[in-house]
RODO-2510 file (C-alpha; in nm, 4 decimals, decimal comma):
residues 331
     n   res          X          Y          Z
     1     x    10,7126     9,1776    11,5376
     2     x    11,0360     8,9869    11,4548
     3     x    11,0616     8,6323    11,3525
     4     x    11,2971     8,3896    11,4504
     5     x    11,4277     8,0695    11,2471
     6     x    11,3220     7,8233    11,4400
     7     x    10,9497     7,9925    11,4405
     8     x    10,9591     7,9761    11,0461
     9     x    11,0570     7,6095    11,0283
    10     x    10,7491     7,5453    11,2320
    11     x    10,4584     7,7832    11,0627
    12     x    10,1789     7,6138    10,9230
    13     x    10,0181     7,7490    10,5668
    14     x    10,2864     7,9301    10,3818
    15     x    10,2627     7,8820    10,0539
    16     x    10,5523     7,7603     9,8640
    17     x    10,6082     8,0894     9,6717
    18     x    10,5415     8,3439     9,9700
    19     x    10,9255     8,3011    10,0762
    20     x    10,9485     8,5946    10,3073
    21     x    10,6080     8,5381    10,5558
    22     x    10,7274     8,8342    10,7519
    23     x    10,4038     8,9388    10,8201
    24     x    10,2671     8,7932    11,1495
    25     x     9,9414     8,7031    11,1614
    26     x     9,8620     8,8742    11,5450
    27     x    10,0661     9,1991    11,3803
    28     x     9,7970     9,2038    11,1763
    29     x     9,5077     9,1573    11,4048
    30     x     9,6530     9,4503    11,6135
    31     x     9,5886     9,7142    11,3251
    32     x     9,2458     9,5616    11,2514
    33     x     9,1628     9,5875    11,6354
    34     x     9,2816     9,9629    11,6551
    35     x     9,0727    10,2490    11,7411
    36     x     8,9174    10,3786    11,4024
    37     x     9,0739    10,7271    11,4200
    38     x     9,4358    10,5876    11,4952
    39     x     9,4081    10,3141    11,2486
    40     x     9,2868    10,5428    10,9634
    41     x     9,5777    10,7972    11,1240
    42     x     9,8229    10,5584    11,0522
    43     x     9,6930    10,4474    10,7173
    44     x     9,7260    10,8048    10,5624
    45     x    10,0220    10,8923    10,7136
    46     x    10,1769    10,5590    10,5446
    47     x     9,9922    10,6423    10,2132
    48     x    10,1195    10,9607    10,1909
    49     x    10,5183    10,8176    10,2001
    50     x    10,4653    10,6846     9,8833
    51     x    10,1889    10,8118     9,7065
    52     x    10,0091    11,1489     9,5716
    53     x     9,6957    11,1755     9,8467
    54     x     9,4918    11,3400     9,6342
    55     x     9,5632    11,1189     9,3045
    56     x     9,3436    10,8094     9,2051
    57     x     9,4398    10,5498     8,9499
    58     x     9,1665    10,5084     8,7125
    59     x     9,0901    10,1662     8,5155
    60     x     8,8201    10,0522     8,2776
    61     x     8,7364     9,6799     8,2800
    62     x     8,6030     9,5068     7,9660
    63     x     8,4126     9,1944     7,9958
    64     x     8,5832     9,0101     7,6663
    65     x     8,4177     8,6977     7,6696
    66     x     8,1102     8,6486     7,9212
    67     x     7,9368     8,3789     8,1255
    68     x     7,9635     7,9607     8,0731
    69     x     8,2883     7,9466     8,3056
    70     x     8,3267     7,5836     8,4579
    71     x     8,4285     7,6893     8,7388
    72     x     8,1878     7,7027     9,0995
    73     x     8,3155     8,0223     9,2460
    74     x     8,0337     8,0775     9,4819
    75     x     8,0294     8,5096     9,4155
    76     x     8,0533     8,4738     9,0536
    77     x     7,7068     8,5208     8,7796
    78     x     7,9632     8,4099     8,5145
    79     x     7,9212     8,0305     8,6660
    80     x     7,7749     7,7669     8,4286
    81     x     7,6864     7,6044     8,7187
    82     x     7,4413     7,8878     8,8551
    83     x     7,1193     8,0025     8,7070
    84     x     7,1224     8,3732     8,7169
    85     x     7,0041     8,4845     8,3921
    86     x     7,3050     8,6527     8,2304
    87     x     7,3390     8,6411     7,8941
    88     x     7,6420     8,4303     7,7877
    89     x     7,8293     8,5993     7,5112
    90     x     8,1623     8,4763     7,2979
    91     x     8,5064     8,6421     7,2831
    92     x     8,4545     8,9972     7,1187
    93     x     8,6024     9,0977     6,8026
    94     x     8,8857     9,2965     6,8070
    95     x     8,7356     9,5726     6,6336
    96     x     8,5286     9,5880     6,9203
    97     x     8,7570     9,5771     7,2009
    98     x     8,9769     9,7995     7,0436
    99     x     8,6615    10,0584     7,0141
   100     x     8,5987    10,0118     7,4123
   101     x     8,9576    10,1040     7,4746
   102     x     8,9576    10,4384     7,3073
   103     x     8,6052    10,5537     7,4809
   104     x     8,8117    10,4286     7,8038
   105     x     9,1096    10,6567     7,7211
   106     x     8,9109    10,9781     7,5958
   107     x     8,6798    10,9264     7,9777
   108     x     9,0257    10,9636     8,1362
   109     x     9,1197    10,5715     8,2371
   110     x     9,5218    10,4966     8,2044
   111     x     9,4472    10,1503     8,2324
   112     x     9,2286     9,9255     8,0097
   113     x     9,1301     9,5618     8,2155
   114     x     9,0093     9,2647     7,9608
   115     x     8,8415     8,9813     8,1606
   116     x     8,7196     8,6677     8,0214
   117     x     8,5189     8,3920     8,1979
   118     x     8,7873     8,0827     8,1227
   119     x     8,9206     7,8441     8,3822
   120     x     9,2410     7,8904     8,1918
   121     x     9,2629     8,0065     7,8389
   122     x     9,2980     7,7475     7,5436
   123     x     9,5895     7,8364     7,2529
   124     x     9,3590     7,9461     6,9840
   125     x     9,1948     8,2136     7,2196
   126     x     9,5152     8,3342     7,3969
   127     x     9,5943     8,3999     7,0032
   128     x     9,2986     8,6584     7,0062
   129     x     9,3729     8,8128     7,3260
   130     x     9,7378     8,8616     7,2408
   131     x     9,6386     9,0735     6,9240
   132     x     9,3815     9,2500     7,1669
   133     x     9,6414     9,3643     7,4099
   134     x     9,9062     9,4613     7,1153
   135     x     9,6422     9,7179     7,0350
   136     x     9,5269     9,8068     7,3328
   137     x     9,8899     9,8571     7,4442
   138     x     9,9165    10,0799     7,1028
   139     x     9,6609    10,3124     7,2050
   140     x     9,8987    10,4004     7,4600
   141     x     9,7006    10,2804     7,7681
   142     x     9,8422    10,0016     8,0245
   143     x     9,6972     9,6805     7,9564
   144     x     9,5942     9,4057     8,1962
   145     x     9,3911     9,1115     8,1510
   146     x     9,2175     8,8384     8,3834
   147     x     9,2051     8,4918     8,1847
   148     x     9,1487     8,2566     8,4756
   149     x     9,4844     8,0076     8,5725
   150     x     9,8258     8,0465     8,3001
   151     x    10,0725     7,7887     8,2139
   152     x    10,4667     7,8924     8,1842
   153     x    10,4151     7,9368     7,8291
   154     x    10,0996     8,1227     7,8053
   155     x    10,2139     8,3963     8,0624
   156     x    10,5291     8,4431     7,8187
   157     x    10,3242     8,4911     7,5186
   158     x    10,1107     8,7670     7,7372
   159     x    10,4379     8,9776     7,8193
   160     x    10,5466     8,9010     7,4588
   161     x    10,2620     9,1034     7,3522
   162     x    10,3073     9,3648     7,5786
   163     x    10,0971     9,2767     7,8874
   164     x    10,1952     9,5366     8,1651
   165     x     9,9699     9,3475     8,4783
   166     x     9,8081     9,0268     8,5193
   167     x     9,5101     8,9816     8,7749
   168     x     9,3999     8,6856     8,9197
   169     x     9,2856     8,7132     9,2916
   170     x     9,3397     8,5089     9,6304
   171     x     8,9995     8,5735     9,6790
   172     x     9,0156     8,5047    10,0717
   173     x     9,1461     8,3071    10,3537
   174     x     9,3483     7,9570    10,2378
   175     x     9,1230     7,8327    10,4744
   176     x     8,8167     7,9774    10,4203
   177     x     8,9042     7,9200    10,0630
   178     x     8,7213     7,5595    10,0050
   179     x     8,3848     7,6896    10,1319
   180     x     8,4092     7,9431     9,8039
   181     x     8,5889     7,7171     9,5363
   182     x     8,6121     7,3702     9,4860
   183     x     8,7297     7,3381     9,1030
   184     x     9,0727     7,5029     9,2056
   185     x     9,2974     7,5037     9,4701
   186     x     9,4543     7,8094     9,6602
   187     x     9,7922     7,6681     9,5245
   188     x     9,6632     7,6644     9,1904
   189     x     9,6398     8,0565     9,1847
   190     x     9,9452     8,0848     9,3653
   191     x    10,1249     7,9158     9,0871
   192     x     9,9296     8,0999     8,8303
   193     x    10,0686     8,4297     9,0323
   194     x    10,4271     8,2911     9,0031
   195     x    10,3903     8,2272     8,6357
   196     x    10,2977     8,6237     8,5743
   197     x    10,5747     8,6944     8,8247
   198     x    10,8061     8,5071     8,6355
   199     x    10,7669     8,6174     8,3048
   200     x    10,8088     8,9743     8,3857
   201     x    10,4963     9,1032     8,4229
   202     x    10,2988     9,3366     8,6959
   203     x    10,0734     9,1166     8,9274
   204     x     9,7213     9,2469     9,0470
   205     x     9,6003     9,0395     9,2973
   206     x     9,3484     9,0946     9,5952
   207     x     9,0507     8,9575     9,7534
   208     x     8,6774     8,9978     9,8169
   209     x     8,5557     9,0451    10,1515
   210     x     8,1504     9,0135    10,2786
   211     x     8,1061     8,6583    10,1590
   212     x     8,0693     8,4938    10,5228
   213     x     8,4204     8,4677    10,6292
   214     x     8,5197     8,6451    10,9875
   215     x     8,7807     8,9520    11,0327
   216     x     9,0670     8,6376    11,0995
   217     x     9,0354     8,5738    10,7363
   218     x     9,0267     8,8668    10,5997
   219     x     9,3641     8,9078    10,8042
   220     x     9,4874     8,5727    10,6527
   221     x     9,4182     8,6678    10,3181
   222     x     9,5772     9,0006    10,3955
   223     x     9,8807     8,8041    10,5377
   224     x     9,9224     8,6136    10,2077
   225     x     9,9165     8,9072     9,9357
   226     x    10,1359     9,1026    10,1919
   227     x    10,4181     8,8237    10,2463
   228     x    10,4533     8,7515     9,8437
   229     x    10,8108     8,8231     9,7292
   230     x    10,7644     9,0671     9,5499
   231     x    10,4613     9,2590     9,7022
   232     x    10,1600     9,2477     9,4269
   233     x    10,1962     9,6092     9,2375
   234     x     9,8212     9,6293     9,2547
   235     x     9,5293     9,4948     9,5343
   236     x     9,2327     9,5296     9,4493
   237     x     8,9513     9,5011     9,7195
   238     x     8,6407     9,3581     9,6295
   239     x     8,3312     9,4373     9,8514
   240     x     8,0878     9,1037     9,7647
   241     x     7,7954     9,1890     9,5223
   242     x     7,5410     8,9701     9,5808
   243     x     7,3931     8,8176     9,2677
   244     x     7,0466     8,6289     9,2618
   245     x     7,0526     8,2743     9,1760
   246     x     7,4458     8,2464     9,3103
   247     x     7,5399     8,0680     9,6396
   248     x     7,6041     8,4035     9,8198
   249     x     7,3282     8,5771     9,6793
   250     x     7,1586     8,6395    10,0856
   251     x     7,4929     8,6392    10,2504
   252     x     7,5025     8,8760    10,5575
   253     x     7,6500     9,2140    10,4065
   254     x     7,9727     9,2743    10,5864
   255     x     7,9591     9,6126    10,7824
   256     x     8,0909     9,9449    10,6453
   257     x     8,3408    10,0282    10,9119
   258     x     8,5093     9,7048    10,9079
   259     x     8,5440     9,6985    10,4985
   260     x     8,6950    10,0918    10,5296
   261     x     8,9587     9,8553    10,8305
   262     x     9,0001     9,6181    10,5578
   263     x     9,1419     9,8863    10,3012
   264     x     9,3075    10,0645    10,5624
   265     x     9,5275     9,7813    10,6898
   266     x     9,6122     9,6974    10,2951
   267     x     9,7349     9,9916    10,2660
   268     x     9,9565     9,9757    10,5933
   269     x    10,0758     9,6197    10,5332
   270     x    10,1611     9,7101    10,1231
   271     x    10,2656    10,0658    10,1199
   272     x    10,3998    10,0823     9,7763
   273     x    10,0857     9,9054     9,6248
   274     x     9,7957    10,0788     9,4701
   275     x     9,4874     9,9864     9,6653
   276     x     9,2046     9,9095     9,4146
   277     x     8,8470    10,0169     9,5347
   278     x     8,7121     9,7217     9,3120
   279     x     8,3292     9,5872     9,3301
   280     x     8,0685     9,6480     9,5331
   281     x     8,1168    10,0533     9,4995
   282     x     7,7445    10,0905     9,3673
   283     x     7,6241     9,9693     9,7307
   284     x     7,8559    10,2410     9,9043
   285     x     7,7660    10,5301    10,0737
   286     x     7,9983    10,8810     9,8976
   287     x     8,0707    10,8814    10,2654
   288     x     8,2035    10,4991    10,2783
   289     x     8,4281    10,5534     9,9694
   290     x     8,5566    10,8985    10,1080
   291     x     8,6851    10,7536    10,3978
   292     x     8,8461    10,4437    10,2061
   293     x     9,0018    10,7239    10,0140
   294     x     9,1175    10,8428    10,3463
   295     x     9,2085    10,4865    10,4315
   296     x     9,4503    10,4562    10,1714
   297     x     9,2470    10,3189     9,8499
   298     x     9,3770    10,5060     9,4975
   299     x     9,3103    10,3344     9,2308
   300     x     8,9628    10,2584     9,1117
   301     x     8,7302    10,0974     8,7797
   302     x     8,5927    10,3804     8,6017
   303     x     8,2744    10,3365     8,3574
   304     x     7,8863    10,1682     8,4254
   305     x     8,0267     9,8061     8,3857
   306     x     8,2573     9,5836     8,6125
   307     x     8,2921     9,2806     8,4041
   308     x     7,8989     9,1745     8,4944
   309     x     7,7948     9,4267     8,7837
   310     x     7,7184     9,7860     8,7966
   311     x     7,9438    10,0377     8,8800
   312     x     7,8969    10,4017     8,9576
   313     x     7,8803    10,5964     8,6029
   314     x     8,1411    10,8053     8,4995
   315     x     8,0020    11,1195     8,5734
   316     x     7,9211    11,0118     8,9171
   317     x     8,2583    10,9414     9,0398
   318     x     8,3807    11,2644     8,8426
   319     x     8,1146    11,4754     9,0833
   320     x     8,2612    11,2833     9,3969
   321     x     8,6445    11,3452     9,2944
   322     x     8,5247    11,7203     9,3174
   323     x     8,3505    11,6929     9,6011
   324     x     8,6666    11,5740     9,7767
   325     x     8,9362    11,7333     9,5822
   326     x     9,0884    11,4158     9,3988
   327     x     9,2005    11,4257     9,0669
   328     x     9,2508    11,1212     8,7987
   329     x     9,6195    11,0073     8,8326
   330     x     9,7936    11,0720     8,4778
   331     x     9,9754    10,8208     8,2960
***
């Protein structure tokens, strides 16, 4: 659908940094409302343009520093504000971290994730992290961290030290946004996005779906990744996992079919983007993820652990890549 001028001049919600919204918002609407078989048709066919269909991108994601965030992100067990008994830990050791990252690279992951619960990193701890990534990054794995919101500065010092991707997620809709968050604003993490963007380095950004919001703002928040300038180089798709003691924790589960839509129209509206099958794979079906293979998802977190949630072991997902004929994308 094109988009005239005048139209532009008048569109609500664009934010400031998504300077080419070329992505209509009934555009997408029409691929979530197509027949299943076309939609997924259409999907593979696109996926397949740019990308190995067989090949999945495998990451491991560390939990660095755990729990005590100030934040009130309704999903999240790392919450200070939120009684769910996780044990709050301090920044690892290098040692450590460095440890994690060779187990990572030796169970076949090309891409080691550090995440730590901050709202946005102080100096003396973006010191630590910096040395964490240098050796990560020497191991010869890509490195990628999630430190909450960046300043100018900090997101230089990251690419200094050989950062290849930042993450730090829309989450969902901008408007469905302040019934999730209220410590930050969707512009906030915009800017944050803009800072990685600016220093040079690979953004990973995505969403979660199955925390209450309808299939408009799933669209919405599929609108916004799709229409930044550049395109985010990775999307992960979250599927909610609802923790006891958190504000979503008895949330009606979103269904099946309409999360495999959700991946399928990512990968239509971002066709050079690897397509993250993040959390919530523990809860899914071999059948479900098959078919968001299918759908376009190929790239995936490897290992028991996703930061404070379960995730499928190892050996699991290695007995379901046979089962379908994929194979671990090499660096």
């Amino acid at each position: 659908m094109s988009t005239t001028p005048e139209a532009l001049t008048t569109k609500k919600h664009i934010p400031q940094n998504i300077v080419n919204p070329s992505r209509e918002l009934q555009e997408i609407q029409a691929l979530f409302a197509m027949s299943f078989n076309d939609l997924l048709f259409k999907a593979q066919t696109v996926h397949r343009e740019h990308f190995d269909p067989n090949a999945v991108q495998v990451s491991t994601l560390l939990s660095i520093k755990t729990g005590s965030c100030p934040e009130d992100c309704a999903y999240c067990p790392q919450s200070v504000r939120y009684d769910t008994g996780l044990d709050k830990e301090a920044l690892m050791e290098l040692d450590a971290v460095v440890e994690a990252a060779k187990e990572a690279k030796e169970s076949g992951a090309t891409r080691f994730c550090m995440g730590a619960a901050w709202r946005s990193p102080k100096d003396r701890d973006l010191n630590k992290v910096t040395r964490m990534v240098e050796e990560v990054k020497s191991l010869g794995l890509e490195t990628c961290v999630t430190l909450g919101m960046l300043e100018k500065g900090q997101a230089k010092r990251l690419k200094d030290a050989g950062l290849d991707y930042y993450n730090h997620n829309l989450d969902t809709s901008e408007e469905y946004y302040s019934e999730i968050i209220t410590t930050r604003t969707y512009q906030d993490r915009l800017d944050t996005i803009d800072h990685v963007r600016d220093a040079g380095i690979s953004v990973c950004c995505g969403g979660i779906v199955g925390m209450g919001e309808g299939e408009e703002d799933r669209a919405k928040m599929l609108q916004s990744l799709a229409n930044l300038d550049p395109q985010p180089e990775s999307v992960p798709i979250n599927q909610l996992v609802q923790v006891e003691g958190t504000p979503l924790d008895s949330v009606d589960s979103i269904d099946s079919i309409e999360f495999v839509r959700t991946i399928a129209v990512a990968r239509i509206l971002m066709p050079k983007s690897y397509v993250r099958l993040s959390a919530g794979r523990t809860e899914m079906s071999d059948e479900m993820q098959a078919l968001c293979f299918f759908a376009g998802a190929n790239s995936i977190f490897y290992g028991e652990k996703l930061l404070t949630t379960e995730n499928p072991e190892e050996n699991a997902d290695q007995k379901l890549f046979d089962r379908l004929g994929l194979h671990p994308e090499t660096a």
